[in-house]
N, C-alpha and C positions, 0 to 999 in steps of 0.2 A: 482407554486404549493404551496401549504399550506403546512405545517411539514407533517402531517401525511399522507397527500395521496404524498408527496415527497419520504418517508421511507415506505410505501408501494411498491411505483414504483421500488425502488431502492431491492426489498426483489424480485423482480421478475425480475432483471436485470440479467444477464450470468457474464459481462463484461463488469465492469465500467473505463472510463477515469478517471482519478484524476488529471485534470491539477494543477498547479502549484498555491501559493497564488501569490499577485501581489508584494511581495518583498521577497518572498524565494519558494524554491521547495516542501517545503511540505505546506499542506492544510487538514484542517477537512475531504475535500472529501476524501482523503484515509484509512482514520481509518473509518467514514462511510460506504463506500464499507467494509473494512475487516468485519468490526460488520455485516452489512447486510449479508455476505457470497457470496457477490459477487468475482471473480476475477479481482482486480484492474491494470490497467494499469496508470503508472506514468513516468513522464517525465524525461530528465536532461539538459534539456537548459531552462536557462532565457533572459530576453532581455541583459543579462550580458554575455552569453556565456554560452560554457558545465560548466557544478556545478555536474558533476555524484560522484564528493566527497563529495558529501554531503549526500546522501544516505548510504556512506561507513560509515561516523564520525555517522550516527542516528543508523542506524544499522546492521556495521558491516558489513565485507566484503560477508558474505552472504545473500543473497536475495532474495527468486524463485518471487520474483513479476516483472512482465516483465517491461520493459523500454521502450520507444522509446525517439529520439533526436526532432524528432517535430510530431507535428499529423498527416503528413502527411505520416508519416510511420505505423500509428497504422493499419489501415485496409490491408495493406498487412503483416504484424505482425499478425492480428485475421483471414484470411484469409487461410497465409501458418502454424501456426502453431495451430490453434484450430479449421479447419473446418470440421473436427470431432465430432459428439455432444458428446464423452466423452473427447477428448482431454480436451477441457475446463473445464471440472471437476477435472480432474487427476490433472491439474495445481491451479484448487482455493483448491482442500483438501491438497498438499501441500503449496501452501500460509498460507491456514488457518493451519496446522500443525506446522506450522513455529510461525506463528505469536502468538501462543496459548502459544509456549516456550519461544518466546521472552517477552511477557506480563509476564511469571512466575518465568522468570530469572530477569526481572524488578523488579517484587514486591519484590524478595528477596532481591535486592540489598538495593531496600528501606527501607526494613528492618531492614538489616545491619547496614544503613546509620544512621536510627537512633535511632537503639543501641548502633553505638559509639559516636552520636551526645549527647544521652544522659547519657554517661558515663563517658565524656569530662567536 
Protein backbone atom coordinates (compact mmCIF):
# COMPACT_ATOMS: atom_id res chain seq x y z
CA UNK A 1 0.00 0.00 0.00
CA UNK A 2 1.17 3.56 -0.56
CA UNK A 3 1.38 5.92 2.69
CA UNK A 4 -1.86 7.28 2.40
CA UNK A 5 -4.18 4.67 1.34
CA UNK A 6 -1.93 2.75 4.28
CA UNK A 7 -2.99 5.57 7.06
CA UNK A 8 -6.39 5.41 5.51
CA UNK A 9 -6.81 1.60 6.08
CA UNK A 10 -5.18 1.90 9.34
CA UNK A 11 -7.99 5.15 10.38
CA UNK A 12 -10.65 2.39 9.84
CA UNK A 13 -8.95 -0.38 11.61
CA UNK A 14 -10.82 -1.58 15.31
CA UNK A 15 -7.50 -3.42 16.33
CA UNK A 16 -4.17 -3.15 15.17
CA UNK A 17 -1.24 -5.78 15.72
CA UNK A 18 2.11 -3.87 16.37
CA UNK A 19 4.59 -6.54 15.92
CA UNK A 20 7.81 -5.97 17.19
CA UNK A 21 10.85 -4.09 15.05
CA UNK A 22 13.43 -6.79 13.94
CA UNK A 23 15.89 -5.93 16.87
CA UNK A 24 13.71 -4.62 19.59
CA UNK A 25 10.01 -4.58 20.89
CA UNK A 26 8.92 -1.52 19.83
CA UNK A 27 8.14 -0.25 16.27
CA UNK A 28 6.58 2.91 14.53
CA UNK A 29 3.61 0.52 14.13
CA UNK A 30 2.52 1.35 17.65
CA UNK A 31 2.43 5.00 17.85
CA UNK A 32 0.87 4.72 14.24
CA UNK A 33 -2.09 2.66 15.64
CA UNK A 34 -2.34 5.04 18.82
CA UNK A 35 -2.39 8.29 16.29
CA UNK A 36 -4.89 6.48 13.98
CA UNK A 37 -6.98 5.69 17.16
CA UNK A 38 -6.89 2.46 16.75
CA UNK A 39 -6.46 -0.22 19.71
CA UNK A 40 -3.02 -1.61 19.46
CA UNK A 41 -2.09 -4.91 20.44
CA UNK A 42 1.76 -5.50 21.13
CA UNK A 43 4.05 -8.12 21.83
CA UNK A 44 6.77 -9.27 24.55
CA UNK A 45 8.88 -11.86 22.92
CA UNK A 46 11.74 -11.69 20.54
CA UNK A 47 13.64 -14.15 19.00
CA UNK A 48 15.74 -13.47 22.30
CA UNK A 49 13.00 -14.43 24.52
CA UNK A 50 10.25 -12.62 27.00
CA UNK A 51 11.65 -8.55 26.94
CA UNK A 52 7.95 -7.65 28.79
CA UNK A 53 10.58 -5.21 30.68
CA UNK A 54 10.87 -3.46 28.13
CA UNK A 55 7.43 -2.08 27.93
CA UNK A 56 7.75 -1.33 31.83
CA UNK A 57 11.52 0.76 31.27
CA UNK A 58 9.37 2.77 28.04
CA UNK A 59 6.50 3.32 29.82
CA UNK A 60 6.14 2.43 33.12
CA UNK A 61 4.55 -0.05 34.88
CA UNK A 62 1.23 0.84 33.69
CA UNK A 63 -0.21 0.10 30.49
CA UNK A 64 -4.01 -0.62 29.31
CA UNK A 65 -2.54 -1.75 25.79
CA UNK A 66 -2.97 -5.32 25.78
CA UNK A 67 -0.04 -7.83 25.20
CA UNK A 68 0.30 -11.11 23.99
CA UNK A 69 3.60 -13.59 24.04
CA UNK A 70 3.31 -14.56 20.41
CA UNK A 71 0.45 -14.02 17.83
CA UNK A 72 -0.72 -16.92 18.21
CA UNK A 73 -2.48 -15.76 21.12
CA UNK A 74 -3.85 -12.51 19.68
CA UNK A 75 -7.16 -13.90 18.32
CA UNK A 76 -8.32 -15.65 21.34
CA UNK A 77 -7.24 -12.41 23.23
CA UNK A 78 -9.72 -10.23 20.47
CA UNK A 79 -12.13 -12.99 20.62
CA UNK A 80 -12.63 -13.46 24.62
CA UNK A 81 -12.07 -10.05 25.47
CA UNK A 82 -13.45 -7.57 22.67
CA UNK A 83 -16.12 -9.64 21.03
CA UNK A 84 -18.35 -7.11 21.98
CA UNK A 85 -18.55 -4.24 19.57
CA UNK A 86 -18.06 -1.85 22.52
CA UNK A 87 -15.67 -3.86 24.43
CA UNK A 88 -13.06 -2.65 21.96
CA UNK A 89 -13.85 0.83 22.30
CA UNK A 90 -14.00 1.12 26.07
CA UNK A 91 -10.28 -0.50 25.76
CA UNK A 92 -8.77 2.10 22.73
CA UNK A 93 -10.53 5.31 24.63
CA UNK A 94 -8.59 4.06 27.63
CA UNK A 95 -5.38 3.52 25.72
CA UNK A 96 -5.80 6.64 24.06
CA UNK A 97 -6.71 8.28 27.48
CA UNK A 98 -3.59 6.92 28.72
CA UNK A 99 -1.52 7.68 26.01
CA UNK A 100 -2.68 11.36 25.65
CA UNK A 101 -1.23 11.78 29.50
CA UNK A 102 1.78 9.91 28.78
CA UNK A 103 2.66 12.23 25.57
CA UNK A 104 1.86 15.45 28.18
CA UNK A 105 3.85 14.16 31.06
CA UNK A 106 6.60 13.72 28.30
CA UNK A 107 6.51 17.00 26.96
CA UNK A 108 6.80 18.48 30.35
CA UNK A 109 9.60 16.58 31.21
CA UNK A 110 11.26 17.82 28.11
CA UNK A 111 10.63 20.94 29.09
CA UNK A 112 12.25 20.70 32.22
CA UNK A 113 14.92 18.91 30.62
CA UNK A 114 15.66 21.79 28.94
CA UNK A 115 15.39 24.46 31.18
CA UNK A 116 18.02 22.85 33.34
CA UNK A 117 20.00 22.03 30.29
CA UNK A 118 19.95 25.46 29.68
CA UNK A 119 20.59 26.90 32.91
CA UNK A 120 23.62 24.47 33.39
Amino acid sequence: LDRDEYLATLARTRIAPCPSGPHSLDSFRLYEALAAGCLPIIETHTQHGDEGQFWDALFGPYRPIPRVASWAEALPLIMEEYADGNDWREARDEVARWYAGYREDLQIDFERTIARLRES
